[in-house]
TORBA-873433 format. One record per residue (C-alpha): residue in three letters; x, y, z. Coordinates in pm, 1 decimal, always signed. Example, Ala and Ser with C-alpha at 12.3 -4.5 7.8 and 13.67 -1.06 7.14 Angstrom:
2
{ALA, {+1230.0, -450.0, +780.0}},
{SER, {+1367.0, -106.0, +714.0}},
REM end
This chain:
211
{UNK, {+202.9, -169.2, +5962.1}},
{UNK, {+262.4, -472.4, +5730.9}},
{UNK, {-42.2, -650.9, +5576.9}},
{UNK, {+31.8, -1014.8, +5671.1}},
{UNK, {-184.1, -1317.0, +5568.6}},
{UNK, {-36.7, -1642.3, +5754.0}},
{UNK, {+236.9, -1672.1, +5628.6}},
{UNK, {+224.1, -1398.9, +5328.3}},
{UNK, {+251.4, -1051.3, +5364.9}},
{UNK, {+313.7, -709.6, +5182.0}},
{UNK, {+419.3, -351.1, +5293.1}},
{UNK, {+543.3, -9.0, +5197.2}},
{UNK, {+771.3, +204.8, +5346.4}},
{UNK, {+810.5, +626.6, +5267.3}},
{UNK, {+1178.5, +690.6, +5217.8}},
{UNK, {+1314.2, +1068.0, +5327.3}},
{UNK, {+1409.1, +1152.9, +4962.2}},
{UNK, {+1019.1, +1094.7, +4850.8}},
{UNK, {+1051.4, +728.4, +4716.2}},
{UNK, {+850.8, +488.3, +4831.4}},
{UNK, {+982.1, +107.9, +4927.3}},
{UNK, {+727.8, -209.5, +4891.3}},
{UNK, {+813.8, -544.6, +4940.4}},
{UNK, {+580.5, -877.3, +4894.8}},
{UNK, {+745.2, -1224.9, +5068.9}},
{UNK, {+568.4, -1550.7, +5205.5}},
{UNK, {+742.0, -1747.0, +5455.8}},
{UNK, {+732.3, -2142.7, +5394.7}},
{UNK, {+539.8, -2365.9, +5660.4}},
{UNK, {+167.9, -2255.3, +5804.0}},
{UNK, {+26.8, -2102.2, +6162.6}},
{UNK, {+241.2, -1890.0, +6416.9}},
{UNK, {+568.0, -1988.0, +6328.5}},
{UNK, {+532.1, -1861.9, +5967.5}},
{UNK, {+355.8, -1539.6, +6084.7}},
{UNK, {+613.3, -1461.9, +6374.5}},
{UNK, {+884.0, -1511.9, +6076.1}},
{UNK, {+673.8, -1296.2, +5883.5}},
{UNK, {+643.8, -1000.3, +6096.4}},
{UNK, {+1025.8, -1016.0, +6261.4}},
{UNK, {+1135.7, -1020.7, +5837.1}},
{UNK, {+904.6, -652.5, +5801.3}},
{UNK, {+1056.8, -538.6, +6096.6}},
{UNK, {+1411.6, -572.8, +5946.9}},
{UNK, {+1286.9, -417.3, +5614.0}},
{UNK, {+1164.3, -121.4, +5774.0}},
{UNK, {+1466.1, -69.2, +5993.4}},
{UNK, {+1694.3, -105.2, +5685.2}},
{UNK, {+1473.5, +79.1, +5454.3}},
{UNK, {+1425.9, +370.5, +5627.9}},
{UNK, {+1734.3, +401.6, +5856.1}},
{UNK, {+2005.6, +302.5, +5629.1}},
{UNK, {+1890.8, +410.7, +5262.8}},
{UNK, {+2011.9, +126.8, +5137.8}},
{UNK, {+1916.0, +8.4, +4755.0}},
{UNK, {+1734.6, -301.6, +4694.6}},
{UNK, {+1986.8, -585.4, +4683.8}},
{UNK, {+2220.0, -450.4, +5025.0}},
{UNK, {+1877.9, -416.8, +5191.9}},
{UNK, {+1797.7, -799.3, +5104.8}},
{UNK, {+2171.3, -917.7, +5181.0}},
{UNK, {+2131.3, -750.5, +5571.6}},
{UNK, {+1780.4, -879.9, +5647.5}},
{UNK, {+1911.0, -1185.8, +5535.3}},
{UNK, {+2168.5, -1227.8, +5800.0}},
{UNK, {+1894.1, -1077.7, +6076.6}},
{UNK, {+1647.6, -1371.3, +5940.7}},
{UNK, {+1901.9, -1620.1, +5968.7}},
{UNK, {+2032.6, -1540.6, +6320.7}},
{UNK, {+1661.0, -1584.0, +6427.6}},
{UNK, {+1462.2, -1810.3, +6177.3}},
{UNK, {+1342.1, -2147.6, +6277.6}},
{UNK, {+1521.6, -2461.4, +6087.7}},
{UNK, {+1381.9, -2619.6, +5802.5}},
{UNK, {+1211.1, -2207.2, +5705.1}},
{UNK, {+1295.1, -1939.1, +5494.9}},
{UNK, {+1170.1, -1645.6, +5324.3}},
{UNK, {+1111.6, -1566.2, +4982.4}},
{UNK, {+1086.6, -1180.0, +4927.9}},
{UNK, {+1058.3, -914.0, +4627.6}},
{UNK, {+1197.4, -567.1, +4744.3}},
{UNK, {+1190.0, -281.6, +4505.3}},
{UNK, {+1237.2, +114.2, +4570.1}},
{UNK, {+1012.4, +378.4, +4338.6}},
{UNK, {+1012.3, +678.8, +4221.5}},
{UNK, {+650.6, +829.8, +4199.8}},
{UNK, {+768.0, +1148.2, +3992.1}},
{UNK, {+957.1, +951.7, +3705.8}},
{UNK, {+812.2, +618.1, +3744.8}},
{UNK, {+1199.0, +476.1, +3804.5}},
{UNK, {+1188.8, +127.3, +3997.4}},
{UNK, {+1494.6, -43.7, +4115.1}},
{UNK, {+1416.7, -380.7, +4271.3}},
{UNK, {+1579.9, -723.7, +4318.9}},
{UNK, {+1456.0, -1070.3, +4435.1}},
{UNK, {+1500.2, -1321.3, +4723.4}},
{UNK, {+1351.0, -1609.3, +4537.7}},
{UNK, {+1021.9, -1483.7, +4496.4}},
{UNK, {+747.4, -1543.2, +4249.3}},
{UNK, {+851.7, -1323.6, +3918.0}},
{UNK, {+611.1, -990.1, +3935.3}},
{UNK, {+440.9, -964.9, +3572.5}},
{UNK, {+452.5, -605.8, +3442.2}},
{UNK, {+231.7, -522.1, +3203.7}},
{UNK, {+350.2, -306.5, +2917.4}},
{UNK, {+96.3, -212.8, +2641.4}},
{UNK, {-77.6, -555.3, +2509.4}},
{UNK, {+175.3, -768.1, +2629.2}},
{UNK, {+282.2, -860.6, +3021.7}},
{UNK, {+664.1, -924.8, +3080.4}},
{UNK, {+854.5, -1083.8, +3436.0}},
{UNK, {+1099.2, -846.1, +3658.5}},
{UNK, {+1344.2, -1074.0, +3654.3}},
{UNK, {+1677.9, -1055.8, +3949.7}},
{UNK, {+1844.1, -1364.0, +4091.2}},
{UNK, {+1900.5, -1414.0, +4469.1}},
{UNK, {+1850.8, -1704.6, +4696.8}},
{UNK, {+1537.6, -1670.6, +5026.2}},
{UNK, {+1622.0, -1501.2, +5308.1}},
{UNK, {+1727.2, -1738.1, +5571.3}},
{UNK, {+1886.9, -2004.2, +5388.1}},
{UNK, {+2261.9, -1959.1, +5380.9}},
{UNK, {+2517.4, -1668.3, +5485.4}},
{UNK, {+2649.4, -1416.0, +5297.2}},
{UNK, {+2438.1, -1428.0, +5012.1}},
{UNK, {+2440.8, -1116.4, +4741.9}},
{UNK, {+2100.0, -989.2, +4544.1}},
{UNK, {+2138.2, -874.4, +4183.3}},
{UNK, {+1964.7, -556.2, +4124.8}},
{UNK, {+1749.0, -443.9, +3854.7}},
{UNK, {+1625.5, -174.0, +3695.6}},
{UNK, {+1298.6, -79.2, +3467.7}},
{UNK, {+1096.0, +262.2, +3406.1}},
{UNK, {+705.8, +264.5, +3459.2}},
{UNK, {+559.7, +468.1, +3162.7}},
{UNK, {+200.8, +636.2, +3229.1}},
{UNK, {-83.6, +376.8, +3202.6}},
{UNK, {+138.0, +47.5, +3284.9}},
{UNK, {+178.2, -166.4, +3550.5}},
{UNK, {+307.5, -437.2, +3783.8}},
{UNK, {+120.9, -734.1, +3919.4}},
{UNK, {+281.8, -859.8, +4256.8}},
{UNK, {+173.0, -1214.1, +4384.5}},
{UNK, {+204.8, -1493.7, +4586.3}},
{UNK, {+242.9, -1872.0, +4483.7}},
{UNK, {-125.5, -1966.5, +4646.3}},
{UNK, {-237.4, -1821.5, +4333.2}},
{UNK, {-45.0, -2051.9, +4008.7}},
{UNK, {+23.6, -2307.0, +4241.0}},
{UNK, {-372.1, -2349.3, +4286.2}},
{UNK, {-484.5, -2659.2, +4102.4}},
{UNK, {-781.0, -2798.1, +3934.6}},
{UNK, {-937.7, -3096.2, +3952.8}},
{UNK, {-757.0, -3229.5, +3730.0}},
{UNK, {-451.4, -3148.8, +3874.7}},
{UNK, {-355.0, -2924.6, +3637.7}},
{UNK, {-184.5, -2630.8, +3790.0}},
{UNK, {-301.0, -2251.8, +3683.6}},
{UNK, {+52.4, -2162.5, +3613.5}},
{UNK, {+276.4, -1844.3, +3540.9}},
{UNK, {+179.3, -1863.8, +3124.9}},
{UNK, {-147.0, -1891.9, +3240.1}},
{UNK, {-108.7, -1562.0, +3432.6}},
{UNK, {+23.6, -1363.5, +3170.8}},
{UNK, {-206.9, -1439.7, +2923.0}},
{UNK, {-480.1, -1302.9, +3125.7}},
{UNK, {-271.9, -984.1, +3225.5}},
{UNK, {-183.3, -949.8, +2849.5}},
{UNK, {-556.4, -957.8, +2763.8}},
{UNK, {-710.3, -720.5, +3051.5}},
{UNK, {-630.1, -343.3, +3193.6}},
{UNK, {-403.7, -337.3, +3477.3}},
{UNK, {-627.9, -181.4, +3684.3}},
{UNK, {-588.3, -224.1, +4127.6}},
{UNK, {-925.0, -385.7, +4258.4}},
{UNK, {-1062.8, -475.9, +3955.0}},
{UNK, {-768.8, -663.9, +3847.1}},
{UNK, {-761.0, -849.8, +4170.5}},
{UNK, {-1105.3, -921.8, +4118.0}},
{UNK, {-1088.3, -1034.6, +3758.1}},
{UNK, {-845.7, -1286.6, +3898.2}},
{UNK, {-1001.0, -1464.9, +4148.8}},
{UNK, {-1252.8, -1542.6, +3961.7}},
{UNK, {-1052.2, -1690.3, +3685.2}},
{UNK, {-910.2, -1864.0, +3929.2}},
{UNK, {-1221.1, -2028.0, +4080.8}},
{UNK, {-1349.2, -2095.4, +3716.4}},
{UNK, {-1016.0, -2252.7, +3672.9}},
{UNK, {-1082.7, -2454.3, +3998.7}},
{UNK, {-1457.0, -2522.3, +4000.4}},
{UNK, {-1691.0, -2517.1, +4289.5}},
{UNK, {-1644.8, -2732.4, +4610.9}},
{UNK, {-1210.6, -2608.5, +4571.9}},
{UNK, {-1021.7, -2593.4, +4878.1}},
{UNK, {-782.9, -2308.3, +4874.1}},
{UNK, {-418.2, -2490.4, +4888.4}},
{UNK, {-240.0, -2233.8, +5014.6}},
{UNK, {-240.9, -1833.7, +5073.4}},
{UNK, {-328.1, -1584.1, +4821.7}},
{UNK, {-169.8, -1212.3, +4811.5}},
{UNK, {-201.1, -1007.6, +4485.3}},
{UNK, {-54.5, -636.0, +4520.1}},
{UNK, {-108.1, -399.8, +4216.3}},
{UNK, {+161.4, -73.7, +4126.7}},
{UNK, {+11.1, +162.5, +3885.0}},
{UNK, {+177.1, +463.2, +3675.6}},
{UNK, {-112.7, +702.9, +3644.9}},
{UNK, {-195.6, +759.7, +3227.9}},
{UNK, {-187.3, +1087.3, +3277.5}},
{UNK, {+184.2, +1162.3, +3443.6}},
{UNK, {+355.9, +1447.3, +3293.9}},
REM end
């Protein structure tokens, strides 16, 4: 089942031919509406995903027209889809106006970059696909905008550079990671913060010892 948190969410789906699909979205607005938004746009992903075998952008161009045949006005989706495969670290992805993952490569942390517009917002919309190998050891950060949207009291927002400086300087490594970053992030905030917004952060990892 997809991991949803209000209106963010993640979720994987095994392909017949041994790749695996994940996608990461957030839905604008708060409460039920953005969740029921949220769990109708899975739905379609996993239907398309593993029915169809479609790649990355045609999956995002049909749940776009599902999403807006059913999506409240004034909402949309933003969603990063991306197919991999495990054996040769191969991932093909492309972007519904998502926050750029940051893939970490070595010492340095780079964006997945593909153009496309949310799900939900206009017709017949097209998703340019991209392309990028996972060696052993690196990784990809997926996120959500509750986490460089957050700001300080100063009202300085934690940013993208931000981001990728920290990723540049630490191991890409799942819970730890995830950990490391929150509490940047509260440091960055201070005590007495009230979270603006929701907070996802997914990690992919090539194992450092694939043959």
């Amino acid at each position: 089942p997809a991991r949803e948190v209000g209106g963010d969410f993640y979720d994987f789906f095994d392909l017949e031919d041994g790749r695996l699909a994940l996608a990461v979205g957030d839905a604008t607005g708060k409460g039920v509406p953005a969740a029921l938004v949220m769990t109708a746009t899975c739905a379609f992903l996993g239907g398309v995903a593993t029915a169809s075998g479609a790649s990355p952008g045609e999956a995002l161009a049909r749940v776009n027209e599902a999403v807006l045949a059913r999506i409240p006005p004034n909402m949309f989706v933003t969603c990063f889809y991306a197919i991999l495969e495990p054996e040769s670290g191969h991932l093909i992805y492309a972007n519904a106006g998502h926050n750029l993952p940051c893939c970490r490569r070595e010492d340095a942390a780079s964006e997945l970059k593909a153009r496309g517009m949310p799900l939900g917002l206009m017709p017949g919309m097209s998703y340019e696909e991209k392309e990028t190998v996972l060696g052993p050891g690196e990784g990809v950060l997926f996120y959500t905008d509750g986490l460089i949207e957050a700001h300080n009291p100063q009202g300085e927002m934690f940013g993208t550079p931000r981001l990728r400086g920290i990723l540049s300087e630490r191991p890409m490594r799942g819970t730890d990671l995830c950990i490391t970053l929150m509490e940047e992030l509260v440091s960055f905030t201070g005590k007495g913060w009230e979270q603006e917004d929701d907070i996802t952060l997914l990690t992919l990892e090539c194992s450092p010892t694939r043959s």
